[in-house]
N, C-alpha and C positions, 0 to 999 in steps of 0.2 A: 705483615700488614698489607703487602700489594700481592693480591691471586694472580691469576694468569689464567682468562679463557679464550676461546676461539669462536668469533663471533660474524659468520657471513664471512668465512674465509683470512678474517684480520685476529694478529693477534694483539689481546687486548686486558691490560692490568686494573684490575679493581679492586678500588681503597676503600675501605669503611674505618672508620675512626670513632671513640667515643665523645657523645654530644654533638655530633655531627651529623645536621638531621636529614642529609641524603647523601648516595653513592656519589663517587666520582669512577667514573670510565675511562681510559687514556691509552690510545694507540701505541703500542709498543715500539715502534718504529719513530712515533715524535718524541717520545720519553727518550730517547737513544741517541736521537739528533739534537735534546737538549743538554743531555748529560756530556755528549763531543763535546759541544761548544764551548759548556762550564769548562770541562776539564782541558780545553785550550788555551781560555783564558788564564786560567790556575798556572799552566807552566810556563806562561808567555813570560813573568819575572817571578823573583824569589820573593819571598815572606809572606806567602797567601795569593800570588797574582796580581791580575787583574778580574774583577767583577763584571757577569753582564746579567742581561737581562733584559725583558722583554712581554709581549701579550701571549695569551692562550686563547685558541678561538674555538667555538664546538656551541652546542645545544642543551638546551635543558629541558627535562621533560618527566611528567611520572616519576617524581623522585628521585630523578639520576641526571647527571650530570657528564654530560660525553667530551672530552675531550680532544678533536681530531686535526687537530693545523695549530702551529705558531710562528710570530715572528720577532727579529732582535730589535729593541730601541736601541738604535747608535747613539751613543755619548761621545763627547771628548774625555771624560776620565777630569773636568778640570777643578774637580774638587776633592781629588783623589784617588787610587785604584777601586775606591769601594763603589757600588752601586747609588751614588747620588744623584738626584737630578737636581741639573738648571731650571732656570724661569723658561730657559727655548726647550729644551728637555723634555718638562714637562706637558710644552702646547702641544711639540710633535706626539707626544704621550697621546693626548685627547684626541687627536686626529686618526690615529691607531684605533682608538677605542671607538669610536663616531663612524668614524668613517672607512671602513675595511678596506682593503682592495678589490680591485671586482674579480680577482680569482678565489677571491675567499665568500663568494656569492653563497646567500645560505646559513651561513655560521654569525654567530654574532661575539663579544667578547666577554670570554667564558672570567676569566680572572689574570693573572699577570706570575711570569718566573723570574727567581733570579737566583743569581750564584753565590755564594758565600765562601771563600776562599778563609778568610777568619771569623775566628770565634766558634759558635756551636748553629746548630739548625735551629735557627731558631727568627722571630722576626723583630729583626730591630728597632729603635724607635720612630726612624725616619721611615721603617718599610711600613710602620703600623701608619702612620699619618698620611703616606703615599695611597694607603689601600681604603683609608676610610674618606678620602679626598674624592678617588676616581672609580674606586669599585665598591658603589656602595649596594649594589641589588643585593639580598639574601644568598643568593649560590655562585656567588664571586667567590673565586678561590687565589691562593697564594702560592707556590709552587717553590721551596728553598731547595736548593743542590747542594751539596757541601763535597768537592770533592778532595778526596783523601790519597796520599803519597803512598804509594805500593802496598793501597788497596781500594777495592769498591767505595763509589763515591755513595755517601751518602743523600737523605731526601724526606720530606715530608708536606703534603697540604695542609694550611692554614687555613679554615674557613669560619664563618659566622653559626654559633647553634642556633637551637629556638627560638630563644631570648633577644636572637639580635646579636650578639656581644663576642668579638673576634676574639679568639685564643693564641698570644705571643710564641706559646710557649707550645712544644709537639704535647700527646694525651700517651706518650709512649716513646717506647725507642724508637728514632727513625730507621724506615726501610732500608735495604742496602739496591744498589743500581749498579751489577754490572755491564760489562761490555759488551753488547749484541753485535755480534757479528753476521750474526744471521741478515742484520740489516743494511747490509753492505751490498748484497746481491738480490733486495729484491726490486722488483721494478719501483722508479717513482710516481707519487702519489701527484693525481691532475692539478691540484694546488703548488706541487714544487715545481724550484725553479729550475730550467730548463740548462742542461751544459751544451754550449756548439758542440760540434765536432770539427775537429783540426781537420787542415792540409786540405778543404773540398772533399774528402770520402763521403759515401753514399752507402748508409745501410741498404743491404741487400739480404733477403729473406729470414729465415730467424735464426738470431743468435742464439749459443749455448748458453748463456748466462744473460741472466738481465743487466741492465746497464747498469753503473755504478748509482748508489743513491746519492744526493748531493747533501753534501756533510757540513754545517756551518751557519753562518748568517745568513737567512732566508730576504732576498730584497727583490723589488718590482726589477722584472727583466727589461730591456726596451723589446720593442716590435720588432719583428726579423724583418733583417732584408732582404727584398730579391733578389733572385741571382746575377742580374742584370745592374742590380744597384752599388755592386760594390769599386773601393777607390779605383779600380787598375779599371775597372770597366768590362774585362773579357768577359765571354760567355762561353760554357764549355761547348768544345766541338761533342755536334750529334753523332754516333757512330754510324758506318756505313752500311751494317748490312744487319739484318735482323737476328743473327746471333749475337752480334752483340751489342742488338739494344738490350739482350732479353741477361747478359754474363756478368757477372760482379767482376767488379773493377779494380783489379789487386792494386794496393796502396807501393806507392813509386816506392824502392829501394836503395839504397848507397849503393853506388857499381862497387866500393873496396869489398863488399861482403857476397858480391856473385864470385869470386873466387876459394877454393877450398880452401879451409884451415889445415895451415902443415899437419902434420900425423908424426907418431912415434913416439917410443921412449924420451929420447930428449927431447922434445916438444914440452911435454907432460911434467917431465921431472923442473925445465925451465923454468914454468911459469910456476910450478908449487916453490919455487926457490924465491919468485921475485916475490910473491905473496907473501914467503914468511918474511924474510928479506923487510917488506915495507912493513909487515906486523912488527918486529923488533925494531924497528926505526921510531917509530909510532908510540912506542911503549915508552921507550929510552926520551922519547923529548918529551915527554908527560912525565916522566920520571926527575927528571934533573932542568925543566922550566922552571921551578920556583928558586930553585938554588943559584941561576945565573940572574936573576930578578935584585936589585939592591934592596937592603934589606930598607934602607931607611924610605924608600918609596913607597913598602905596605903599610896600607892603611890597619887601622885593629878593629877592622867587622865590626863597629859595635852599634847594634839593633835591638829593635823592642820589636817581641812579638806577640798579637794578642791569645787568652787563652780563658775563656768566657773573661771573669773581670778580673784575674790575674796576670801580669805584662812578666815574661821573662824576658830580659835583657840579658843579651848574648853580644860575645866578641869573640874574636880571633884567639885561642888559647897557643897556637901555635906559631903566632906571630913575635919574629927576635925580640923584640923590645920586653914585650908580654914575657916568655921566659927568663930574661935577665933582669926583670924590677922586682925590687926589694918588696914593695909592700904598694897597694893602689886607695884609690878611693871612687865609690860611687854616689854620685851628688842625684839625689831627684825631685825635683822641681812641679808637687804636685797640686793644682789646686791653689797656687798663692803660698803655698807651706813649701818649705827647703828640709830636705831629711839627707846629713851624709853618712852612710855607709862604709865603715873601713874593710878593708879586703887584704888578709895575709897572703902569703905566695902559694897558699895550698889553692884558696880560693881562687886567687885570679887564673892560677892551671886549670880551672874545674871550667872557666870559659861561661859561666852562667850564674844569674841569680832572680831569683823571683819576690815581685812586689805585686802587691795587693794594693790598685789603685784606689783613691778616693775621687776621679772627675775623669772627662772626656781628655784634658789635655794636659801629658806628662812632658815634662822637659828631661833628658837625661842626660850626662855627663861621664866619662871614664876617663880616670888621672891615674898615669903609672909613673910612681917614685922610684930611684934611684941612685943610691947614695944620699941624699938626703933633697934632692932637686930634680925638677919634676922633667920626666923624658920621655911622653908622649901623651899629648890628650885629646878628644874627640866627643863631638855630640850626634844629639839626635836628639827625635821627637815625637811621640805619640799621639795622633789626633782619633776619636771614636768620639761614639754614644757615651755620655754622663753613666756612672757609676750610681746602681742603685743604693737608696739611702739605707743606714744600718751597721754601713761596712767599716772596720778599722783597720789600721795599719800601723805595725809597730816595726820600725828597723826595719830590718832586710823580709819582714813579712813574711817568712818562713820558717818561723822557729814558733815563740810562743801565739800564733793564729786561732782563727778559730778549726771548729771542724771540718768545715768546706775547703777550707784555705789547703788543709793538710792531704784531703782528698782530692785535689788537684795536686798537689805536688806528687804526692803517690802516682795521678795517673800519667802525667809529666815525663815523671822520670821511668816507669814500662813504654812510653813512646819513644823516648832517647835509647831505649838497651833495644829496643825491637829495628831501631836504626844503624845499629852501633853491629849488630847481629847481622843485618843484611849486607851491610856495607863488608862484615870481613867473607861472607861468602864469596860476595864480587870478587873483591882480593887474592884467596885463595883460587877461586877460578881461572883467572889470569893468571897468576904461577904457574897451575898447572900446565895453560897452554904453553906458556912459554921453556920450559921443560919439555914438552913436547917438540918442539921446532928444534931447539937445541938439541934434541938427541936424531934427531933429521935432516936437520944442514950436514955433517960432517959425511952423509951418505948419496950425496949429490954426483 
């Protein structure tokens, strides 16, 4: 869905979608620095991140819609990790929108991005009422990132067709958005923000690579100061003679590192010694920390995670209590309705179970029996978007469902054996190395 051409030197992705009654255009390089961000926020915490999100700034003209700067609306997050706004939220929103920065001279505000950490690509309720609130021109566009755990995040534009009438929902699979690295090294755009350079150095003639591009929250820089203006007050001394005003100015050094590094055999052999040395160190206390952890101090992980309108509630399947209970129970609290769930010990080993919500707000509960008396319990809570109407729930939602229900669980569980699959790769890789060092130590 997104091409790729070379336009005046830039390269530049272009989307056509159906019903969507003009191109969009988007600088390769800003798609790149929004897909970081997302995927920062994503691993910042577990069960989907944190959400961000922000304006898109660019022109519209002849059918096409260009894409070329954006910047992040900071939240505090205080109505959750997800992309909500506040009443302040949303003024600073309008004043974004209204009123640009004057580095953004030229561009006006094209439509808005954000991340989606859960759920599917898709626009929420609260995105659809945010977007028909402040972006309401014709070629206001929507911008969702979805990024995905060891692999390409995904992505799609929401916009208005002919008719007027915004579309929640993609007209297609959404695109995939890898990693450009390419954009690492090319020079920044006169819109972005500017990084000092440390320690007083002075670019001198041209560098082999462009300077780094600046990765992250784009925010109003202040005015540099002169060199004259800063706390300590010095002014660097002029140099004295005309070579070397005209000489670049090697950056000061550690005097420990003007001395040779020893040489030799045992030099070489020392240091691969302390390295495996600290690799096996390393290993061994990731290996045997949870076993010197008491056991009654582990909590039993238990969390809801969303997955379009189906919540798998997950715990600790490896946590003592969890192996030694006889029999549990799952209590869920949906909508004003109480549903409990019994769970034999096959189940509660399996670590998971999935419901089929009927509302935005689930209460959950996890009880493990034990002899006949209950020896560890734990909640949670699920806050989202109201569950479309239609939908049923019977018992643990995973057996006699509907068809959709089943097809999620099918795809559920290919996400769980594709993690289950990478993870013993990792595994076995570290074996191997460490087999390797072991048969290298004894040769020191």
């Amino acid at each position: 869905m997104l091409a790729t051409v070379t336009r005046n030197g830039t390269e530049v992705g272009v989307f056509n979608a159906p019903g969507l009654p003009f191109a969009i255009e988007i600088a390769l390089d800003v798609l790149e620095e929004i897909r970081h961000r997302a995927e920062e926020g994503f691993l910042r915490i577990g069960h989907g991140g944190l959400e961000f999100g922000g304006v898109l700034y660019g022109q519209s003209s002849e059918g096409v819609l260009r894409i070329l700067e954006w910047r992040e609306l900071e939240i505090e997050h205080a109505l959750g990790p997800s992309f909500v706004l506040g009443e302040a939220d949303k003024q600073q929103l309008e004043t974004m929108i209204r009123h640009p920065e004057p580095s953004l001279a030229g561009l006006e505000a094209a439509g808005w991005w954000v991340s989606h950490g859960r759920g599917e690509v898709e626009l929420r309720a609260h995105d659809v009422e945010l977007h028909e609130a402040l972006f309401p021109r014709p070629f206001h566009v929507a911008l969702v990132i979805k990024p995905v755990r060891m692999a390409p995040a995904l992505a799609w534009f929401f916009g208005r067709n002919g008719e007027g009438v915004l579309a929640a929902a993609p007209g297609g699979p959404p695109f995939e958005l890898r990693s450009n690295a390419s954009a690492l090294i090319r020079p920044p755009r006169a819109t972005a923000a500017r990084r000092p350079m440390g320690g007083g150095a002075q670019a001198t003639g041209q560098a082999p690579l462009a300077p780094p591009r600046p990765m992250g929250a784009r925010r109003q820089e202040p005015p540099p100061q002169a060199p004259g203006d800063a706390a300590s007050g010095a002014v660097p001394a002029a140099p004295t003679t005309d070579s070397a005003a005209h000489a670049p100015q090697p950056a000061s050094i550690p005097s420990f590192l003007d001395a040779p590094p020893p040489s030799g055999r045992g030099f070489r052999w020392g240091l691969f010694s302390a390295l495996a040395l600290v690799s096996i160190l390393i290993f061994s206390f990731a290996l045997y920390l949870p076993r010197l952890i008491p056991a009654g101090s582990a909590t039993l992980g238990l969390r809801v995670e969303e997955s379009g309108n189906m919540l798998q509630i997950r715990w600790n399947q490896s946590n003592p209590k969890v192996l030694s209970a006889d029999s549990g129970a799952v209590q869920v609290t949906d909508g004003g309705q109480v549903r409990d769930i019994r769970l034999d010990r096959e189940e509660l080993s399996s670590g998971t179970l999935s419901y089929l919500r009927q509302s935005g707000d689930v209460k959950v509960s996890l009880r493990l029996m034990d002899g006949g008396r209950v020896a560890a319990e734990e909640f949670t809570r699920y806050l989202g978007p109201a569950a479309p109407a239609g939908g049923s729930s019977t018992g643990r939602a995973a057996g006699g469902g509907s068809e959709a229900v089943r097809t999620e669980m099918r795809a559920e569980e290919r996400r769980v054996d594709e993690a289950l699959r990478q993870e013993a790769i990792r595994k076995q890789r570290l074996e191997d190395s460490i087999r390797i060092l072991e048969k290298q130590l004894p040769n020191r």
